[in-house]
N, CA, C and O atoms as a Tripos MOL2 file, in Angstrom:
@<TRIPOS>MOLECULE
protein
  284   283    71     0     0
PROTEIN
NO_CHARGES

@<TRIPOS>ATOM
      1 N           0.8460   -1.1780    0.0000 N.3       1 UNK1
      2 CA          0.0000    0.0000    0.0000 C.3       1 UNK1
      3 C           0.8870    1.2360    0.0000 C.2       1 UNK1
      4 O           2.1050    1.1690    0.1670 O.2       1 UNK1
      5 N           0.1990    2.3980   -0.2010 N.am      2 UNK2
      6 CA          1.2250    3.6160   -0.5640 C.3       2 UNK2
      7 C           1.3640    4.3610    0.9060 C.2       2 UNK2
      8 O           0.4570    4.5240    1.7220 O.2       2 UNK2
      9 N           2.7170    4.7590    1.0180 N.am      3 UNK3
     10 CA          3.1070    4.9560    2.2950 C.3       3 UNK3
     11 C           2.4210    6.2320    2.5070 C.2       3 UNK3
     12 O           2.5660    7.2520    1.8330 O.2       3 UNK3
     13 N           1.3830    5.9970    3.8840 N.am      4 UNK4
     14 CA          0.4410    7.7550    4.1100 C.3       4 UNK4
     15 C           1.1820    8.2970    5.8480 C.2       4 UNK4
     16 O           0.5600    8.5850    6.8700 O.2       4 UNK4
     17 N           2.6700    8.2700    5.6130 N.am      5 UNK5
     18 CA          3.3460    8.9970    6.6930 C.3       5 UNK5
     19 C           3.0290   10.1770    6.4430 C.2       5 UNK5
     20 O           2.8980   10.4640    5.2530 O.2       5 UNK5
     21 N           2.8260   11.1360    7.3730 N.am      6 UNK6
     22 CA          2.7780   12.3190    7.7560 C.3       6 UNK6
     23 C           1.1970   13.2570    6.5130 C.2       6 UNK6
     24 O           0.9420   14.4180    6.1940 O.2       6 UNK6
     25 N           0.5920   11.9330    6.2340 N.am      7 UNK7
     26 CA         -1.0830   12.7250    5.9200 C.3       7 UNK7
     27 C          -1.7480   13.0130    6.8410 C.2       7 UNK7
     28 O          -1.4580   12.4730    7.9080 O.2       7 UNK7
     29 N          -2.6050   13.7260    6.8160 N.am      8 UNK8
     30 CA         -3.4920   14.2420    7.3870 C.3       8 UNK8
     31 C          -4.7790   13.7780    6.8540 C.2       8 UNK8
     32 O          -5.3360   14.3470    5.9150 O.2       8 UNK8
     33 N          -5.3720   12.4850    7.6010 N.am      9 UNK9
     34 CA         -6.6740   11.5620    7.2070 C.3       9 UNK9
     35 C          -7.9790   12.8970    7.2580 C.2       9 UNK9
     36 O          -8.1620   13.6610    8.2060 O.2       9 UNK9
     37 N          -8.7580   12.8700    5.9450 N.am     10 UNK10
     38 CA         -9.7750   14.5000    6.1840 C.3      10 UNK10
     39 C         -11.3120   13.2880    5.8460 C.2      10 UNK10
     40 O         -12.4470   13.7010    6.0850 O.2      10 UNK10
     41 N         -11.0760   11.8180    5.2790 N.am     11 UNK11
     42 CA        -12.2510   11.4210    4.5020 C.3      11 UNK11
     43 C         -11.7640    9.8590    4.1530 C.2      11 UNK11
     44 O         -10.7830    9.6000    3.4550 O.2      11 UNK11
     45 N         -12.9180    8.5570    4.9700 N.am     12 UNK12
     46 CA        -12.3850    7.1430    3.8060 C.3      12 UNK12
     47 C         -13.6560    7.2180    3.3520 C.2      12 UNK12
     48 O         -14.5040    7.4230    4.2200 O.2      12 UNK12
     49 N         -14.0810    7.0940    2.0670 N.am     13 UNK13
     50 CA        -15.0920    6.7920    1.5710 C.3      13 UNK13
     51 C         -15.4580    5.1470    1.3640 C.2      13 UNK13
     52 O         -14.5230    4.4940    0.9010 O.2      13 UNK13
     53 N         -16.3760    4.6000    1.5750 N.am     14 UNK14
     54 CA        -17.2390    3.0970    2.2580 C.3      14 UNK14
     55 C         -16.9460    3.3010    3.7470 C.2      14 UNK14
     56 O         -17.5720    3.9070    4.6170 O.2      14 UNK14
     57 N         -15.6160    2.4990    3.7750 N.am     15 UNK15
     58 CA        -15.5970    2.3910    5.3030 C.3      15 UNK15
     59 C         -16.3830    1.1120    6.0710 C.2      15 UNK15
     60 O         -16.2500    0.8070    7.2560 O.2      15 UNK15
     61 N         -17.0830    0.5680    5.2510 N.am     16 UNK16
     62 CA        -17.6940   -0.6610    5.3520 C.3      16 UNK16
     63 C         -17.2420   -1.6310    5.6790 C.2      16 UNK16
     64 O         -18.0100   -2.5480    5.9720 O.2      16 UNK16
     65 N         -16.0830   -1.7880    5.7470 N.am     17 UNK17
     66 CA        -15.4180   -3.0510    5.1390 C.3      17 UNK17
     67 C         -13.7690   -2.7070    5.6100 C.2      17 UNK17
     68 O         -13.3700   -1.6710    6.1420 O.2      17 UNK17
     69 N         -13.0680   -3.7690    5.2790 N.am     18 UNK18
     70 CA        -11.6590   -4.0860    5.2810 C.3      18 UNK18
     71 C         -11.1160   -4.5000    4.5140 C.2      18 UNK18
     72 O         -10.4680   -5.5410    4.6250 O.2      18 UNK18
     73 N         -11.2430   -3.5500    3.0900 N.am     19 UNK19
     74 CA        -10.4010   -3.5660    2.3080 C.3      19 UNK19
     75 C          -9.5890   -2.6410    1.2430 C.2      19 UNK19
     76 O          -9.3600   -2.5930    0.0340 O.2      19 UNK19
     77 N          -9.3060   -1.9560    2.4130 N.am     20 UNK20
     78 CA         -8.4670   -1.0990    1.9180 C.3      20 UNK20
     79 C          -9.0120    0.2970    0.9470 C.2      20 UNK20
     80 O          -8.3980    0.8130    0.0130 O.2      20 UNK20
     81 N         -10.5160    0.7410    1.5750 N.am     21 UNK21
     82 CA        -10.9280    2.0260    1.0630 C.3      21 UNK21
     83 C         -10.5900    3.1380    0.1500 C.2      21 UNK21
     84 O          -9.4340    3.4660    0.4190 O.2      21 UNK21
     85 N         -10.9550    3.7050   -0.5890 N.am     22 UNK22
     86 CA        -10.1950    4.9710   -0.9710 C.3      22 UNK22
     87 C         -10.6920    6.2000    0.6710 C.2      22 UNK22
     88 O         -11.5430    6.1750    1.5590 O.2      22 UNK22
     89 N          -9.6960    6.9870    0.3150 N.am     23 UNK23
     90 CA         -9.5710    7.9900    1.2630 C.3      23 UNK23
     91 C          -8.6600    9.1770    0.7590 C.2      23 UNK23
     92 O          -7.7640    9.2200   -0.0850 O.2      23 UNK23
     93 N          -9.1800   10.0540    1.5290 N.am     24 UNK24
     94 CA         -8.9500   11.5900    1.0370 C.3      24 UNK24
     95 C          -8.0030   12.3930    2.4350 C.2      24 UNK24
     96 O          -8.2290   12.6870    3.6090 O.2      24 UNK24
     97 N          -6.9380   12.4970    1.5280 N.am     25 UNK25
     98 CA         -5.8230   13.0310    2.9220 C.3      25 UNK25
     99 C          -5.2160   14.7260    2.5120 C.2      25 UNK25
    100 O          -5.5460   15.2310    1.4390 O.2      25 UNK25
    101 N          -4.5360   15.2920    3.2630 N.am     26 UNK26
    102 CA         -3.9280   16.2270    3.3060 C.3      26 UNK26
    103 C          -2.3960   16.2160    3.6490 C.2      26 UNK26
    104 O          -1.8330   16.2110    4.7440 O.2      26 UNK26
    105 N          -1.9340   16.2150    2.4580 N.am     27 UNK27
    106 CA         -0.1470   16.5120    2.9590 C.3      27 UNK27
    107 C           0.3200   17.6440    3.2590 C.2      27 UNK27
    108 O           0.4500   18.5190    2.4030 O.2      27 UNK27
    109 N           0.6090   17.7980    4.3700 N.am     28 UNK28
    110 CA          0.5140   19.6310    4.7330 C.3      28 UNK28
    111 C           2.3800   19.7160    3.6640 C.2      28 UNK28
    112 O           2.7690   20.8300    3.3130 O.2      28 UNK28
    113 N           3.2730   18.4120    3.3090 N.am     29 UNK29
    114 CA          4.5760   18.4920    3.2280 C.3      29 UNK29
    115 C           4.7690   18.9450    1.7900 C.2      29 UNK29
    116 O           5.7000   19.5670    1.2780 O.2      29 UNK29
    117 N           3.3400   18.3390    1.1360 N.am     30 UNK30
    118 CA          3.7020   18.3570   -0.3480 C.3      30 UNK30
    119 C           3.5880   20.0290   -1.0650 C.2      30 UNK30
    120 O           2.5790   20.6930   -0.8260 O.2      30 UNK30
    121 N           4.2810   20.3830   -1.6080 N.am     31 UNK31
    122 CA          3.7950   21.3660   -2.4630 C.3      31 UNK31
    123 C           2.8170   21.7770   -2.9170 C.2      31 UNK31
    124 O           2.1410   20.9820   -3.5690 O.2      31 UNK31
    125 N           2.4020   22.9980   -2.7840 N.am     32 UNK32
    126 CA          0.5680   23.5750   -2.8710 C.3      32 UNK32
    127 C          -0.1040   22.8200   -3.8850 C.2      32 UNK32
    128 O          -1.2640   22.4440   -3.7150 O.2      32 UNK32
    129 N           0.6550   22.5280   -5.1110 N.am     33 UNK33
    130 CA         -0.1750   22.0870   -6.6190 C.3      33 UNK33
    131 C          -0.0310   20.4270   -6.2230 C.2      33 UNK33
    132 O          -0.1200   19.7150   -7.2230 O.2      33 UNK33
    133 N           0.2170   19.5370   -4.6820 N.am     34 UNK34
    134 CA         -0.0260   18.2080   -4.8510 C.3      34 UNK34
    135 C          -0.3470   18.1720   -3.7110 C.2      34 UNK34
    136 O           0.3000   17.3940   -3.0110 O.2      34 UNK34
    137 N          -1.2890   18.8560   -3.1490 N.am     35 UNK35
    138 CA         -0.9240   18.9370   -1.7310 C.3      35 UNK35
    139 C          -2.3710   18.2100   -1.3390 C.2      35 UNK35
    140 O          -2.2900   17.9080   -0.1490 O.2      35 UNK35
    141 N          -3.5770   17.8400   -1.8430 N.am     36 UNK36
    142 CA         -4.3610   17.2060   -1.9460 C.3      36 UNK36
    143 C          -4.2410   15.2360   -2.2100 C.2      36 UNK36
    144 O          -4.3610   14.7160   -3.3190 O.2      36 UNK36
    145 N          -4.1230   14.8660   -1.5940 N.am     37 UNK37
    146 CA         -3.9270   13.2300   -2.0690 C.3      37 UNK37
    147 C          -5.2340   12.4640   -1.8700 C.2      37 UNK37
    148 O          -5.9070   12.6440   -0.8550 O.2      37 UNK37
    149 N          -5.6860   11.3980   -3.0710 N.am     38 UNK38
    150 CA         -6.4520   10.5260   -2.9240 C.3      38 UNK38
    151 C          -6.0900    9.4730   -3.2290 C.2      38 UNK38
    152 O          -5.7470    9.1780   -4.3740 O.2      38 UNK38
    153 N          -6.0990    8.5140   -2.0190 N.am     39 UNK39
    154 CA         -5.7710    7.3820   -2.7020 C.3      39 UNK39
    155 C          -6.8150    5.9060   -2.8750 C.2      39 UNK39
    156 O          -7.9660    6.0050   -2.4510 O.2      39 UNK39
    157 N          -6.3830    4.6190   -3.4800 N.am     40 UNK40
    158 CA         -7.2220    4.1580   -3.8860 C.3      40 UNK40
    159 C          -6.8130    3.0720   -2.9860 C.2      40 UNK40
    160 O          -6.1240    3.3460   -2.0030 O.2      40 UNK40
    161 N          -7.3530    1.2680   -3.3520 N.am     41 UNK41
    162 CA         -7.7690   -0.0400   -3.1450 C.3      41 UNK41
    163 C          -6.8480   -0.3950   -3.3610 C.2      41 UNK41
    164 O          -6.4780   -1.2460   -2.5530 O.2      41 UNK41
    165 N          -6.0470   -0.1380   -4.2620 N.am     42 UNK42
    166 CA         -5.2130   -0.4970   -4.8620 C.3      42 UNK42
    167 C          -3.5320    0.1670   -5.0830 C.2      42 UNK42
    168 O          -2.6670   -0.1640   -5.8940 O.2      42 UNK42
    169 N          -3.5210    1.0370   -4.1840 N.am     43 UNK43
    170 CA         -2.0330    1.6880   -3.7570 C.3      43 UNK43
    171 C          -1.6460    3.1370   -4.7090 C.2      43 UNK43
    172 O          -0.7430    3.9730   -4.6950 O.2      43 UNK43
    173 N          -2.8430    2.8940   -5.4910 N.am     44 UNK44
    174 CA         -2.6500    4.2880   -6.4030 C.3      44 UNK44
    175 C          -2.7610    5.3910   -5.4650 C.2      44 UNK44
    176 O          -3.1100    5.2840   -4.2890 O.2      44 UNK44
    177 N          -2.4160    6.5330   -6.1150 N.am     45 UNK45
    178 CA         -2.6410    7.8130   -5.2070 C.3      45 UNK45
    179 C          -3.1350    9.0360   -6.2750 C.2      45 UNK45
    180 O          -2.5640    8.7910   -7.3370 O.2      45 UNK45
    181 N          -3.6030    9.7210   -6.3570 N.am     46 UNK46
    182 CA         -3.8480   10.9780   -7.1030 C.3      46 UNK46
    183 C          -3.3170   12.2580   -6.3380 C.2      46 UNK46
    184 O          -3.6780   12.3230   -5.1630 O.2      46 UNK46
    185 N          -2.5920   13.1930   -6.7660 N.am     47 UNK47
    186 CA         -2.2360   14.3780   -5.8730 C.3      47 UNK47
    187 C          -2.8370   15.7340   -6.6020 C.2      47 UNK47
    188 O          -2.5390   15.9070   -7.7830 O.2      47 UNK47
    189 N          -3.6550   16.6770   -5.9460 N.am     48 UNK48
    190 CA         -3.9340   17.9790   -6.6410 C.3      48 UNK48
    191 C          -4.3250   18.8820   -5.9310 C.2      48 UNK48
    192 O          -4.9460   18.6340   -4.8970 O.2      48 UNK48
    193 N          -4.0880   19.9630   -6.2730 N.am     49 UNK49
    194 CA         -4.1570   21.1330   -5.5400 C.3      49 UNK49
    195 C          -5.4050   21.4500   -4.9020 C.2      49 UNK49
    196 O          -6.3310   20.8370   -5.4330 O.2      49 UNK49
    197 N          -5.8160   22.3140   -3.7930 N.am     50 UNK50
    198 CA         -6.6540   22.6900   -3.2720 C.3      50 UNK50
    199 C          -7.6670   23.1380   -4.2050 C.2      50 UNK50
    200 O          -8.8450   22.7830   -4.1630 O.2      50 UNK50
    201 N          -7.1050   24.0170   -5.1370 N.am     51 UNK51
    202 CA         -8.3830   24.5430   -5.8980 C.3      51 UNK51
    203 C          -8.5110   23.4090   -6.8300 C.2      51 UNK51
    204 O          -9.6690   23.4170   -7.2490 O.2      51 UNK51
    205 N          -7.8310   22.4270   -7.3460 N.am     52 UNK52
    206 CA         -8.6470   21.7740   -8.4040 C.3      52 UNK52
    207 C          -9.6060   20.8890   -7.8520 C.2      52 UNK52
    208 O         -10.5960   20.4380   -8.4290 O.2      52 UNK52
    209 N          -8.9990   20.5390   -5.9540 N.am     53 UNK53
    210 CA        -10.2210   19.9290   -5.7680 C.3      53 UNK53
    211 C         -11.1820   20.2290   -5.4420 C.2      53 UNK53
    212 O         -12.0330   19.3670   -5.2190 O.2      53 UNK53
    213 N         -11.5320   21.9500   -5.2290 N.am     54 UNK54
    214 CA        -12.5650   22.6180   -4.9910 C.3      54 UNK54
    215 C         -13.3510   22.5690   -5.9210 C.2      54 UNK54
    216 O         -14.5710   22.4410   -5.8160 O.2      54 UNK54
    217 N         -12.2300   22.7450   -7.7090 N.am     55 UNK55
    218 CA        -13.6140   22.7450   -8.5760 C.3      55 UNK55
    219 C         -14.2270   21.1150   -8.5420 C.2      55 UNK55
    220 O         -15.3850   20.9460   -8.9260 O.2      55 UNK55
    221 N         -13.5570   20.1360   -8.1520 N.am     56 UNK56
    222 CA        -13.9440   18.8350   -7.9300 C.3      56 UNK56
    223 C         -15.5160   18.5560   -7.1170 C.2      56 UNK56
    224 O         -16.4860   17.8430   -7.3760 O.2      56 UNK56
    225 N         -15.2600   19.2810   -6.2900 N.am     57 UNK57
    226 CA        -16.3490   19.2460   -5.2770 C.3      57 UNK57
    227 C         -16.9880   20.0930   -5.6450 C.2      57 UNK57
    228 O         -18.1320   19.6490   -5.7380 O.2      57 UNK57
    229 N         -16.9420   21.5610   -6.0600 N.am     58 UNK58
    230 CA        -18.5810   22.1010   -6.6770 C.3      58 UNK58
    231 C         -18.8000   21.2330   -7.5890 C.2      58 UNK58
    232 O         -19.7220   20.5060   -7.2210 O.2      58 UNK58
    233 N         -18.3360   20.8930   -8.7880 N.am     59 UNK59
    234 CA        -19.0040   19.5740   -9.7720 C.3      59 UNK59
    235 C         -19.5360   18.8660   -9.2790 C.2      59 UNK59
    236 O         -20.6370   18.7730   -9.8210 O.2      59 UNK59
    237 N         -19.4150   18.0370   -8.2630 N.am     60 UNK60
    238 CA        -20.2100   17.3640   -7.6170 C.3      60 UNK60
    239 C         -21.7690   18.0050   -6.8420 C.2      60 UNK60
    240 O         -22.9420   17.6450   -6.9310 O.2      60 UNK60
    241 N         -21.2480   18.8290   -6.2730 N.am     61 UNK61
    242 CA        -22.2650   19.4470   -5.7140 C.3      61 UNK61
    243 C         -23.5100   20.0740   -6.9930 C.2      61 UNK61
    244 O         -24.6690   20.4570   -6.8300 O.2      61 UNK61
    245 N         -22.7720   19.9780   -8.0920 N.am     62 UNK62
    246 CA        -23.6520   21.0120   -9.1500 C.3      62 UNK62
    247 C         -24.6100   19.8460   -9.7230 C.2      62 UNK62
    248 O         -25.6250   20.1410  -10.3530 O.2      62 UNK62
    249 N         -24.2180   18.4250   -9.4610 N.am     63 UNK63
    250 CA        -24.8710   17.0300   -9.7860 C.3      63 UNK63
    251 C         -24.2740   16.5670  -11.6430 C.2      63 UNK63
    252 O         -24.9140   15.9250  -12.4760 O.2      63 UNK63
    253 N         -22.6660   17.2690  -11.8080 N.am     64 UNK64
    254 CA        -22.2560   17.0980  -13.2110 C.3      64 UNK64
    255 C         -21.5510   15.2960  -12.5780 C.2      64 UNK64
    256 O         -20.9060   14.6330  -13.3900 O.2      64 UNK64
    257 N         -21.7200   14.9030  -11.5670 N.am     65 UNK65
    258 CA        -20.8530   13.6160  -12.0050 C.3      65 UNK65
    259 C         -22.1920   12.5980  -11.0220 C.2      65 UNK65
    260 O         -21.8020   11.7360  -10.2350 O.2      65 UNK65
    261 N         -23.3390   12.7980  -11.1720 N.am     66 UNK66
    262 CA        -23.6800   11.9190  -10.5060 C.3      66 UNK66
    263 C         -24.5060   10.7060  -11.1440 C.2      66 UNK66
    264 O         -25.1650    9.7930  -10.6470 O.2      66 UNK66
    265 N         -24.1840   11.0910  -12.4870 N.am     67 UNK67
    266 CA        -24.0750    9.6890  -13.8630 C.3      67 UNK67
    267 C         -23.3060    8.8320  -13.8480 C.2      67 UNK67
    268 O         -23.3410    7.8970  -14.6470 O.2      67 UNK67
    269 N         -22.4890    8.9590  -12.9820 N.am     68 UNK68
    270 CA        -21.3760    7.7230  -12.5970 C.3      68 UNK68
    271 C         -21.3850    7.4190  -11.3620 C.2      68 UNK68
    272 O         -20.4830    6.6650  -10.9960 O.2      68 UNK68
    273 N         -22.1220    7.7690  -10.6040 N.am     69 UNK69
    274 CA        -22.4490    6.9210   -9.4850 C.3      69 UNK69
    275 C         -23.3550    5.4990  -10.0840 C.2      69 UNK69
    276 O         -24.1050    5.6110  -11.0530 O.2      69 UNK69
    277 N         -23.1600    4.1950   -9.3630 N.am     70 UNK70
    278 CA        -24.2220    3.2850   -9.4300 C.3      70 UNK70
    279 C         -24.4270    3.1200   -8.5820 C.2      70 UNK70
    280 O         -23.5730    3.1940   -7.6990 O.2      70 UNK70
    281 N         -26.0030    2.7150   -8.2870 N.am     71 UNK71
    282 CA        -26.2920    1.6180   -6.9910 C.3      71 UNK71
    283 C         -25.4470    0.7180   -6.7500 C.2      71 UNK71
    284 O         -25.6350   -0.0760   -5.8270 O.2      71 UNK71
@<TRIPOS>BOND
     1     1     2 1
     2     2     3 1
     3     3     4 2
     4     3     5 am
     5     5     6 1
     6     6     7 1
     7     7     8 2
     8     7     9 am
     9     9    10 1
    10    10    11 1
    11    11    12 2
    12    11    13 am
    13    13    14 1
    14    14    15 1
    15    15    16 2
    16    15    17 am
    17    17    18 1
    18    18    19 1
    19    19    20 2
    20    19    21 am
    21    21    22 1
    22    22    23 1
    23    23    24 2
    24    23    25 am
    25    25    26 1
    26    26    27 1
    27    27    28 2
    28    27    29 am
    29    29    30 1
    30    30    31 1
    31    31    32 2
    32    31    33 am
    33    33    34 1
    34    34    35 1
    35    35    36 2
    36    35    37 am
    37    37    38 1
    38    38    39 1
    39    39    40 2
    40    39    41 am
    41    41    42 1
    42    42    43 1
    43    43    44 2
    44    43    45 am
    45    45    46 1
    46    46    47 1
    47    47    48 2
    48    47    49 am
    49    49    50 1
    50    50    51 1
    51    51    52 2
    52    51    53 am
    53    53    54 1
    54    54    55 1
    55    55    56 2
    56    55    57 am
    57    57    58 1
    58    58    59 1
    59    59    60 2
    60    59    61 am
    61    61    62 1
    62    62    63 1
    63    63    64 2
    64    63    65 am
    65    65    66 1
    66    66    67 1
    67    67    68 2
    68    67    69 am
    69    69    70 1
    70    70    71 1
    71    71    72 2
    72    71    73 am
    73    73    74 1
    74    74    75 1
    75    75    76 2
    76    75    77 am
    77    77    78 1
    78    78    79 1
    79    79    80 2
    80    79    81 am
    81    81    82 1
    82    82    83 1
    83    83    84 2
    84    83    85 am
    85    85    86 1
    86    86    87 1
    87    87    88 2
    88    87    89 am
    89    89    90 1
    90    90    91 1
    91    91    92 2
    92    91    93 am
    93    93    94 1
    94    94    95 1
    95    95    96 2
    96    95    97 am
    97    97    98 1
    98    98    99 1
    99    99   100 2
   100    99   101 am
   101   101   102 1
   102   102   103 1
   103   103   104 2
   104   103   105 am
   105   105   106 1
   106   106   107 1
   107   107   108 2
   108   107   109 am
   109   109   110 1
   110   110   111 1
   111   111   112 2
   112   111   113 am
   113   113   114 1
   114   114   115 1
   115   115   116 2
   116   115   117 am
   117   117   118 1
   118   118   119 1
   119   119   120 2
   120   119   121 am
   121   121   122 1
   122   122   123 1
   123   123   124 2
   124   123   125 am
   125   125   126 1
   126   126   127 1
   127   127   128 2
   128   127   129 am
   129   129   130 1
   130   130   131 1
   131   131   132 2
   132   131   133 am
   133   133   134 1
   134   134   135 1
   135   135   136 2
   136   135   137 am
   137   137   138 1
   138   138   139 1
   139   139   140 2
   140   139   141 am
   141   141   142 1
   142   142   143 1
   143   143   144 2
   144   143   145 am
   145   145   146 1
   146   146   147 1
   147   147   148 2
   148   147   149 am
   149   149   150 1
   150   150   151 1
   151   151   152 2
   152   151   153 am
   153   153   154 1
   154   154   155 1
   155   155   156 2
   156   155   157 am
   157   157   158 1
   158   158   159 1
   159   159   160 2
   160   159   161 am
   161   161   162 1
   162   162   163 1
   163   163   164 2
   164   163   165 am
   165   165   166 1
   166   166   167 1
   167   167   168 2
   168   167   169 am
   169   169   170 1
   170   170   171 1
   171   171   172 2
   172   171   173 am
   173   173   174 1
   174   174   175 1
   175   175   176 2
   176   175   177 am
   177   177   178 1
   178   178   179 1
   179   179   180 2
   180   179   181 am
   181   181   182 1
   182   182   183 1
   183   183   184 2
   184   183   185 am
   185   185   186 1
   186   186   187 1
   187   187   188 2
   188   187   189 am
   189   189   190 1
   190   190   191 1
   191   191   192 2
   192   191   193 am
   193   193   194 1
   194   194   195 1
   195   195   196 2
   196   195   197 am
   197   197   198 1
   198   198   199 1
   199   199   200 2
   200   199   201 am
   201   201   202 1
   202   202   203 1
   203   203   204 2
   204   203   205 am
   205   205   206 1
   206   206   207 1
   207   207   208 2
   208   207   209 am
   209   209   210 1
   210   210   211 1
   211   211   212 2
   212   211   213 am
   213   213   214 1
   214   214   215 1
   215   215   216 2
   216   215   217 am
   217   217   218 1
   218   218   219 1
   219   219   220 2
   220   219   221 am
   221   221   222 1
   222   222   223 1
   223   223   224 2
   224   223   225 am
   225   225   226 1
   226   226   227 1
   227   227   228 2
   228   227   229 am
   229   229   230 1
   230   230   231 1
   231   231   232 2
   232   231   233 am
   233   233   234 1
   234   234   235 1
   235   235   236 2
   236   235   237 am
   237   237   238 1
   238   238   239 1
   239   239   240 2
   240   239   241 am
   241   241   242 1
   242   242   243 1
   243   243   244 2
   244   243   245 am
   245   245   246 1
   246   246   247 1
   247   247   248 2
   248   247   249 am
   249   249   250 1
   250   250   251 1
   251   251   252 2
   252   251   253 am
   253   253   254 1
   254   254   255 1
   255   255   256 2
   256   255   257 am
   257   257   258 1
   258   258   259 1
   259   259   260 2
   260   259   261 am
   261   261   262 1
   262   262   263 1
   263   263   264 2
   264   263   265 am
   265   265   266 1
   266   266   267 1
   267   267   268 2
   268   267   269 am
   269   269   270 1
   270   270   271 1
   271   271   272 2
   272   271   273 am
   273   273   274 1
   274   274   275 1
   275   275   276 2
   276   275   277 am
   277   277   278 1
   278   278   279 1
   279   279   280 2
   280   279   281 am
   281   281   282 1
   282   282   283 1
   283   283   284 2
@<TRIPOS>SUBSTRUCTURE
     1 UNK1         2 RESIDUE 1 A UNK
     2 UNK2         6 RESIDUE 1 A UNK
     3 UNK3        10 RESIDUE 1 A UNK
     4 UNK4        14 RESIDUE 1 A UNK
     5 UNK5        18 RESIDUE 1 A UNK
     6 UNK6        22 RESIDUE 1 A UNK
     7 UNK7        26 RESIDUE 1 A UNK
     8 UNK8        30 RESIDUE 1 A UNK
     9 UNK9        34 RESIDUE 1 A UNK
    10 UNK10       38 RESIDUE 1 A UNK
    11 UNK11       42 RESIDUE 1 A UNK
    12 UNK12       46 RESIDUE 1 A UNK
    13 UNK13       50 RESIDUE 1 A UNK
    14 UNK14       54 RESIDUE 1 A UNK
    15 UNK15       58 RESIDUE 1 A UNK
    16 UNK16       62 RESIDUE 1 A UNK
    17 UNK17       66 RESIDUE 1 A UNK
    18 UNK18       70 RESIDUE 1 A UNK
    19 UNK19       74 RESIDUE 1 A UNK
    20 UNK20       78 RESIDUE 1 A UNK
    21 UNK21       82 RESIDUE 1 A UNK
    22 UNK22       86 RESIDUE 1 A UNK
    23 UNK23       90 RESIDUE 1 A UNK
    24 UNK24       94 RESIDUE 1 A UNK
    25 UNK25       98 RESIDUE 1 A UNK
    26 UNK26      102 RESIDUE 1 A UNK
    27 UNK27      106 RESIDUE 1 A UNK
    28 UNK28      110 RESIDUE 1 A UNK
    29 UNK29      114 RESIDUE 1 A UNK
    30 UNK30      118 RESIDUE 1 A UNK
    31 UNK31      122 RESIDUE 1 A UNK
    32 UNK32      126 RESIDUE 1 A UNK
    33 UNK33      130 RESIDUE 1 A UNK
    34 UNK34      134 RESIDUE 1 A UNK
    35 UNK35      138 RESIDUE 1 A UNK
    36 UNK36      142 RESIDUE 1 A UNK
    37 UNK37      146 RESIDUE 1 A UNK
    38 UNK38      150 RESIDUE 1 A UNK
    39 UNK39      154 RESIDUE 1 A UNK
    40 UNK40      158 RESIDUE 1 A UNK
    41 UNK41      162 RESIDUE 1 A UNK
    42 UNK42      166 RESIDUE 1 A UNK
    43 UNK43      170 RESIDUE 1 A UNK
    44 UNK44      174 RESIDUE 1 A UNK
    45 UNK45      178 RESIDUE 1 A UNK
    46 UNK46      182 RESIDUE 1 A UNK
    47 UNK47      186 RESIDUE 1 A UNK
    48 UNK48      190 RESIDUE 1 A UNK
    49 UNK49      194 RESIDUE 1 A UNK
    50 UNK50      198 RESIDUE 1 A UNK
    51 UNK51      202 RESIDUE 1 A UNK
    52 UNK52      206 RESIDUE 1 A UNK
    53 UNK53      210 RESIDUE 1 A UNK
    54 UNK54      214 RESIDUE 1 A UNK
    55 UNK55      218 RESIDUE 1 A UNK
    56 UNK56      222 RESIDUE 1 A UNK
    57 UNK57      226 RESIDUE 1 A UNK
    58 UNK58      230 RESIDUE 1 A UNK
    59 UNK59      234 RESIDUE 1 A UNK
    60 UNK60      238 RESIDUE 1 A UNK
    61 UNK61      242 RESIDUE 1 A UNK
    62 UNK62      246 RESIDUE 1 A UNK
    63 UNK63      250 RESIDUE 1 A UNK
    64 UNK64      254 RESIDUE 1 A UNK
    65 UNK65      258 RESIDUE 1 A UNK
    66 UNK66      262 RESIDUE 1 A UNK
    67 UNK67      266 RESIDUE 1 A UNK
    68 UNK68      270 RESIDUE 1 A UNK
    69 UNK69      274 RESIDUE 1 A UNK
    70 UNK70      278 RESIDUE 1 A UNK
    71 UNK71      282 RESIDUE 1 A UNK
């Protein structure tokens, strides 16, 4: 799994379960433009800046990604 020393845990999404969730952290270490991390099930990680994940989250909030949600 991808090493989450010194994140700052903000979000695991399920949480259901034990296997290894995605979750939404804060690297206070990383540089402003990666300073956002998500990582996955699978050891991936995504890194992006505060504002891209702001526009992330109004999109969501605006209901542009909720065609890819499934039951």
């Amino acid at each position: 799994m991808t090493d989450l020393t010194g994140l700052q845990e903000v979000a695991t999404f399920c949480g259901k379960c034990d296997c290894g969730c995605p979750q939404l952290f804060i690297d206070p270490a990383a540089p402003e433009d990666k300073r956002i991390v998500i990582t996955d099930d699978f050891g991936q990680r995504v890194q992006m800046s505060a504002d891209q994940f702001s526009s992330l989250v109004e999109e969501a909030k605006e209901g542009k990604l909720d065609a890819l949600a499934v039951a």
